[in-house]
N, C-alpha and C positions, 0 to 999 in steps of 0.2 A: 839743765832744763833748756838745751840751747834748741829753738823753734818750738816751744809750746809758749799759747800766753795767757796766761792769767786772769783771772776777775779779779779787778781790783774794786774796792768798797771803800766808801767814808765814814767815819763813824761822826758824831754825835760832838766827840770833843774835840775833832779836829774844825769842826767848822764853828765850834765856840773860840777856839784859838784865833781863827783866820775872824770872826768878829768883836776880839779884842783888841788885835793888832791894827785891825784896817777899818776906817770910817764906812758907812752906806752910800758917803759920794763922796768925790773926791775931795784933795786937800787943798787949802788955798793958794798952796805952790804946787800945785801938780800930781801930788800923792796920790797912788793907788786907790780906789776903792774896794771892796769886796768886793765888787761884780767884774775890773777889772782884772784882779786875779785870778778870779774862775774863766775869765773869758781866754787870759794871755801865757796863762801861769799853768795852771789844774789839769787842762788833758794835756801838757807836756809830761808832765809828772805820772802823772796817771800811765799814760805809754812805757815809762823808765819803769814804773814798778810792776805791770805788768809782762814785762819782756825780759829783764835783765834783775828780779830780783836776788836770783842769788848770786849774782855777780856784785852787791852792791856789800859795804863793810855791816860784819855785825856790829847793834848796837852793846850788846851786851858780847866779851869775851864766853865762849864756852853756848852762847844761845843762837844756834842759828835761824831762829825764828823771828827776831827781830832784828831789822837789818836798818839802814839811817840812809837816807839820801842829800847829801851838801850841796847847792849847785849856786849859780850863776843865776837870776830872773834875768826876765824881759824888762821886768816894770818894779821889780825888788830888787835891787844891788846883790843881795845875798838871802840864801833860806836853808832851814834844813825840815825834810821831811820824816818821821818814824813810820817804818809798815811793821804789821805782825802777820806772819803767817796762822789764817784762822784753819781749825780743824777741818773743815769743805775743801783746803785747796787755797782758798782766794786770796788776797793780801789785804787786810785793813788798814788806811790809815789811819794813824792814831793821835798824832803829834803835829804840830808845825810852829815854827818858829822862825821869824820874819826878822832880819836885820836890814831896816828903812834908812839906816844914817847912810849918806854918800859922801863925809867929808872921810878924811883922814886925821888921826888922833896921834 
């Protein structure tokens, strides 16, 4: 798919994810908000899965319809994204999963 890009879409659960993880304002040390994520996080991602989704690992061995994106944040230490390839073409996010801890364990 190298130079075509994608519509990518949110769905429903991915942004019940992204308001379970992260407060409406920030945290008393600095944490993210949800607005901060969509503002710092969301169209980076949103670009990755429209441009390079089949370049990204399937989540499922054998499915190449749903593919996983693990990255590095600006304002999250660590995330991982689920897209699915909807039947129009487009790419749905479906998943997100937010790791906030920044110590070492």
């Amino acid at each position: 798919m190298t130079g075509e890009r994608r519509t990518v879409r949110t769905t429903r659960t991915f942004f019940d994810d992204l308001d379970r993880q992260l407060g409406v304002e920030r945290g008393p040390h600095g944490e993210p908000s949800v607005h901060d994520f969509q503002v710092f996080e969301l169209l980076r991602l949103v670009e990755v899965f429209a441009t390079r989704f089949d370049d990204l690992p399937a989540l499922i061995p054998g499915r190449s319809d749903y593919r996983i994106l693990i990255v590095s944040g600006i304002l999250v230490p660590r995330f991982s994204v689920v897209g699915q390839l909807a039947g129009d073409g487009a790419i749905e996010l479906v998943e997100l999963d937010l790791d906030t801890e920044t110590g070492s364990q």
